[in-house]
C-alpha positions in Angstrom: -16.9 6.9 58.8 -18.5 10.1 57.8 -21.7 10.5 55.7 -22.7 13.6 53.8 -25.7 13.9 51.4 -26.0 15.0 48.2 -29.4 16.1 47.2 -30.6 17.0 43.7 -34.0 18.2 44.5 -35.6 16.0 41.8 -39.5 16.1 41.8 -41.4 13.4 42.1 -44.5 12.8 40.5 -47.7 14.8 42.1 -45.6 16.8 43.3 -44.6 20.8 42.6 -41.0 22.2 42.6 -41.8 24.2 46.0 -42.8 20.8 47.2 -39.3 19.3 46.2 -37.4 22.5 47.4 -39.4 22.1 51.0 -38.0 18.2 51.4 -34.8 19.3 50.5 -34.6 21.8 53.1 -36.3 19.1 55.5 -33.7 16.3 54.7 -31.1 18.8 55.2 -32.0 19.2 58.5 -32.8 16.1 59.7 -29.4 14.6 58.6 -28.0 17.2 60.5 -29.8 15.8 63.6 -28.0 12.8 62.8 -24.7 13.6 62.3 -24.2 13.8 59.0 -20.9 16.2 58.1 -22.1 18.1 55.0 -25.1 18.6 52.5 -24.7 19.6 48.9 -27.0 20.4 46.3 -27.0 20.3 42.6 -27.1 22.5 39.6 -29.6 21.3 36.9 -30.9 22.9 34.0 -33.9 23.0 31.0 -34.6 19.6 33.0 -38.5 19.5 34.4 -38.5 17.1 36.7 -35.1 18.6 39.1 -36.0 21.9 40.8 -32.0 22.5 41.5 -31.3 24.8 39.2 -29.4 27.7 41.2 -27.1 26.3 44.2 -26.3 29.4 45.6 -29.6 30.5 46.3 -30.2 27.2 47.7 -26.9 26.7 49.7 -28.2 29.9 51.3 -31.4 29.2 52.3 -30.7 25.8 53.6 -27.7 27.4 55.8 -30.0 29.5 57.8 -32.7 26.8 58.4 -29.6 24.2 59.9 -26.8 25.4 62.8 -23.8 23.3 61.7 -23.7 21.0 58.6 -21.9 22.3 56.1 -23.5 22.8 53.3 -22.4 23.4 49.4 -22.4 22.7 45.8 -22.4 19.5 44.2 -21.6 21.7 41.8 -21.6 24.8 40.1 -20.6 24.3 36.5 -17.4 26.7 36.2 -17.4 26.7 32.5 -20.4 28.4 32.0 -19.7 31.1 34.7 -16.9 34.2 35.8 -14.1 32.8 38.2 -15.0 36.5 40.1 -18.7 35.8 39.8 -18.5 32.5 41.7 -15.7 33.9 44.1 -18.2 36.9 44.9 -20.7 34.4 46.0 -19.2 32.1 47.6 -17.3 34.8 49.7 -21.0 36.5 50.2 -21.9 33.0 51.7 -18.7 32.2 53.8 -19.3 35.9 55.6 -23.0 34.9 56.2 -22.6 31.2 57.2 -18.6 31.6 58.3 -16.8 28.1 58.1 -20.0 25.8 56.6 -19.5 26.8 52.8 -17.9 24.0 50.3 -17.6 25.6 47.4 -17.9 22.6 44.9 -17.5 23.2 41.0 -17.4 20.8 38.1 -16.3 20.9 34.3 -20.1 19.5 33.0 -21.3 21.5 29.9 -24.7 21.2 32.0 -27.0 20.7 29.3 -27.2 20.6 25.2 -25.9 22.8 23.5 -28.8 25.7 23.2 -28.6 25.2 26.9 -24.9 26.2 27.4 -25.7 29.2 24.9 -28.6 30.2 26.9 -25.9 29.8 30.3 -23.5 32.1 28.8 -25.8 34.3 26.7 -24.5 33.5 23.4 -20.7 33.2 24.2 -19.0 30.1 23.1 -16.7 29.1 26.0 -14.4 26.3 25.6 -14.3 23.1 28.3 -10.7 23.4 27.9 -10.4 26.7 29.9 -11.3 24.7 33.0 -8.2 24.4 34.5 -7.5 27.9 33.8 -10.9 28.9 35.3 -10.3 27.0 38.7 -6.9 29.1 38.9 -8.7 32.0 39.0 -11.0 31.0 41.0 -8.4 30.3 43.8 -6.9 33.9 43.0 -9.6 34.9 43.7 -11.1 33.8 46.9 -7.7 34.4 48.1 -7.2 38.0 46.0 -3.3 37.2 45.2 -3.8 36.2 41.5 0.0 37.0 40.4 1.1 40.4 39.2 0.8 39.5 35.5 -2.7 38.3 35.8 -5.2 40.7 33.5 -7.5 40.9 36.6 -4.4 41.2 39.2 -6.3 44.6 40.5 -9.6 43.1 40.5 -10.5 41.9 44.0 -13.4 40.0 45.0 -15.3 41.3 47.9 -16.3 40.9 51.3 -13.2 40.6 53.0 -13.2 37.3 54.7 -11.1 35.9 57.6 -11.4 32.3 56.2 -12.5 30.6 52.7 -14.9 28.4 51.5 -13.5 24.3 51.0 -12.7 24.4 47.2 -13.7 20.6 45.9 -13.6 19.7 42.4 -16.0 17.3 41.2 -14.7 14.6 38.6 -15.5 11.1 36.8 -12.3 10.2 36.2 -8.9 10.5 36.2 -7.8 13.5 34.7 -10.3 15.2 37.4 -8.7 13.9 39.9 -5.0 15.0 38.9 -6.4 18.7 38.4 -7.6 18.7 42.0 -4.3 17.3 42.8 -2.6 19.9 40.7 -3.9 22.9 41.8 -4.2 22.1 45.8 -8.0 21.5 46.1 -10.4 18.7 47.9 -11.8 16.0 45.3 -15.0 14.1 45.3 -15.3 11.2 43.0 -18.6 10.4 41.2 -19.0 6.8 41.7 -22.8 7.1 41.2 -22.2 8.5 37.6 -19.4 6.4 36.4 -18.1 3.8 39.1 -15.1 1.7 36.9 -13.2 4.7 37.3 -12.7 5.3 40.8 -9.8 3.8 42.3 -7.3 4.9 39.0 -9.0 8.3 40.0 -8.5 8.7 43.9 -4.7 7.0 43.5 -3.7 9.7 41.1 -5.4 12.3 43.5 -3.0 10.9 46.9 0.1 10.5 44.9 0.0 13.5 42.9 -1.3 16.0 45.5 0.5 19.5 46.0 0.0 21.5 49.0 -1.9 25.2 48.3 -2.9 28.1 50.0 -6.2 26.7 50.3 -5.4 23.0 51.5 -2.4 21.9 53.0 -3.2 17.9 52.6 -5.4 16.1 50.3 -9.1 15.9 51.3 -11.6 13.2 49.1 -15.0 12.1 49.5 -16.9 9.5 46.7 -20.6 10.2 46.1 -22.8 7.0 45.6 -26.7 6.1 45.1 -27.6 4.1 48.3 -31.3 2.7 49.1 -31.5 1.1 52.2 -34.2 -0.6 54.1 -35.0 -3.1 56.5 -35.3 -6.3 54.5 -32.6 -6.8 51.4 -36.5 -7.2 49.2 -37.9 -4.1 51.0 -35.0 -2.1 49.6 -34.9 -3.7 46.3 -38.6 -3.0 45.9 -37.8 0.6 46.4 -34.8 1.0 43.9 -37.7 0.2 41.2 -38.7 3.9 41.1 -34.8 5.2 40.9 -34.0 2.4 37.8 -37.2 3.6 35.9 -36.2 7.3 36.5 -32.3 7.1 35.7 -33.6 5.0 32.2 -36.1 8.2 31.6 -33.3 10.3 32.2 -30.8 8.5 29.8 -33.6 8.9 26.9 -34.3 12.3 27.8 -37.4 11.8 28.7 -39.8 12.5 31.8 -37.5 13.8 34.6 -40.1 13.6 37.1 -39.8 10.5 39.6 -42.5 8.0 38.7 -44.6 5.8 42.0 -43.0 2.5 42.8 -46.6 1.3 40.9 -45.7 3.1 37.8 -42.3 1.5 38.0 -44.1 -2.0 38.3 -46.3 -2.0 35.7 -43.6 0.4 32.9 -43.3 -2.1 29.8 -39.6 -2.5 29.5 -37.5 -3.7 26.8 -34.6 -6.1 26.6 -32.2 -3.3 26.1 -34.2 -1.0 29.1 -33.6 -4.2 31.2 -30.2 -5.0 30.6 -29.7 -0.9 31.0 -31.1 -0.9 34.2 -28.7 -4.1 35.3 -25.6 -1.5 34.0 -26.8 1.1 36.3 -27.3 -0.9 39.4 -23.7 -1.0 39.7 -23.6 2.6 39.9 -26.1 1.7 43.5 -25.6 0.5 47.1 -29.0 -1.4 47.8 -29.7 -3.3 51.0 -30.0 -3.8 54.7 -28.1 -1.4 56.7 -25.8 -3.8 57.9 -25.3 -5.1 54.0 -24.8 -1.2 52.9 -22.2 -0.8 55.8 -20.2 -3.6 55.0 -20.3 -2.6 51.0 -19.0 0.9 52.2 -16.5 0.0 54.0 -15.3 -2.0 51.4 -15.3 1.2 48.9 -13.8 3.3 51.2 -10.6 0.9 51.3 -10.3 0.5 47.7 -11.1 4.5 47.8 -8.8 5.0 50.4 -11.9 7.8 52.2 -13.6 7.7 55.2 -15.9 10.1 53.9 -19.0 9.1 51.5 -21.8 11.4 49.7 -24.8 9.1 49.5 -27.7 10.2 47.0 -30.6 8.5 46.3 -33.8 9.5 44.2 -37.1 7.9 45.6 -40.4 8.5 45.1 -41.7 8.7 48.6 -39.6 11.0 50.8 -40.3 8.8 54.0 -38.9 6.3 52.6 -35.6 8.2 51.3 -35.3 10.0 54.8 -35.4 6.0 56.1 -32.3 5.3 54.3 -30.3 8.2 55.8 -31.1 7.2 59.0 -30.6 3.9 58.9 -27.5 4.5 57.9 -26.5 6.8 60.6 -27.8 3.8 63.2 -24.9 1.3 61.2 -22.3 4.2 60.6 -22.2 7.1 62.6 
């Protein structure tokens, strides 16, 4: 099986951004000492508590601090941007780190509404141009948008002798028949909505078209995983992540709170039958209980290729999970 991460740089208590931006860089390149295949980071914004907030500039950095993982965006959020814009950069970053760039992009609004104003400095752009806006996108990173197109002259620069993997990110099926649509990779969310998966990733196979970009379908799902050496070590440590994602629902404190914090929080019958829901968005376990859960998923998910994400509080104990999974996996 291959492992990749997927790392949203979220700051945990105590801590600064620079001090979340350092670990990410860190876990970025000890998973490539283990083998993992690629590392992607997120795009956040007007959210505290997750230093993520430009991928690019991040991608960038992280690719000159490793030699070989691939590293890319778990994603840029299309709507808000230019098709060029994004091809620009991405092309910038293919010619500086040549055949380690995934180019991942997702149809999230990002943020409330002010927000997405803020994004696109006043313009109200539709959701619905999506599919549109990952058309273009392909044009151009490949400069042959058709001879009717508005922008048909417009080419995005540097030349390049290859392209960045184009991977749409989705939650359910619909996402996964654009990707199938338009030729591109797929990763499925599983740690944001898991009841949709399999509909998802069967649509993707069976409706699949060949592109210029990718001749056969590629797929990957993303999951929370917390892993540790006793099945009560590890479910000790998931206390921080449950108290955090309920914060996060309630838009409130971003920040990841100590596993003492997370003890003590005075929780409601609602928070706890919350936190119950979103445990089945989570992997948590020995290694040997995590490896036999994902091979499970990757059956029903027909992939050999998972994203694993988790948000703890103390970093040594999320760089444990990553490598005891590479012990059981890799």
């Amino acid at each position: 099986m291959k492992l990749s991460v997927l790392d949203q740089s979220v700051i945990s208590k105590g801590d600064s951004a620079g001090q979340a931006l350092t670990k990410t860089v860190e876990l970025a390149q000890i998973t490539e000492e283990l083998g993992y295949t690629r590392f992607w980071v997120a795009e956040h914004h007007n959210t505290n508590g997750i230093a993520g907030s430009s991928p690019e500039v991040l991608i960038s950095h992280i690719a000159s601090r490793t030699k070989k993982i691939r590293v890319g965006s778990g994603g840029v959020l299309l709507p808000q941007y230019s098709p060029y814009k994004i091809a620009e950069n991405f092309k910038v970053l293919e010619t500086l780190f040549p055949n380690r760039i995934d180019a991942g992009i997702g149809r999230s609004p990002g943020g409330s509404a002010t927000t997405r104003l803020a994004l696109t400095d006043g313009m109200r752009k539709s959701l619905n141009e999506f599919p549109r806006q990952v058309e273009d996108l392909q044009g151009f990173l490949r400069n042959d948008l058709p001879a009717e197109h508005p922008y048909h002259q417009v080419k995005a620069y540097p030349e390049v002798s290859g392209s960045p993997e184009l991977w749409i990110l989705g939650i359910t099926h619909r996402g996964a028949r654009l990707a199938a649509e338009l030729g591109t990779a797929f990763t499925y969310g599983h740690f944001i909505t898991p009841v949709n998966g399999k509909r998802a990733l069967e649509q993707y196979y069976r409706e699949f078209q060949p592109s210029a970009l990718l001749k056969t379908p590629k797929a990957n799902v993303c999951v929370f995983v917390i892993c540790a050496e006793t099945q009560d070590k590890a479910e000790e440590l998931a206390l921080s992540q449950d108290l955090w994602l309920l914060r996060v629902e309630k838009g409130l404190d971003t920040r990841i709170p100590s596993l003492e914090e997370a003890r003590n929080a005075p929780l409601t019958s609602s928070d706890r039958s919350r936190i119950k829901e979103n445990r089945k968005r989570m992997i948590i376990g020995t290694p040997e209980k995590v490896r036999d859960e994902l091979l499970r998923l990757g059956e029903v998910y027909r992939t050999d290729e998972f994203m694993v994400i988790n948000n703890l509080f103390s970093f040594e104990d999320k760089v444990n999970t990553y490598v005891l999974l590479a012990d059981v996996l890799i």
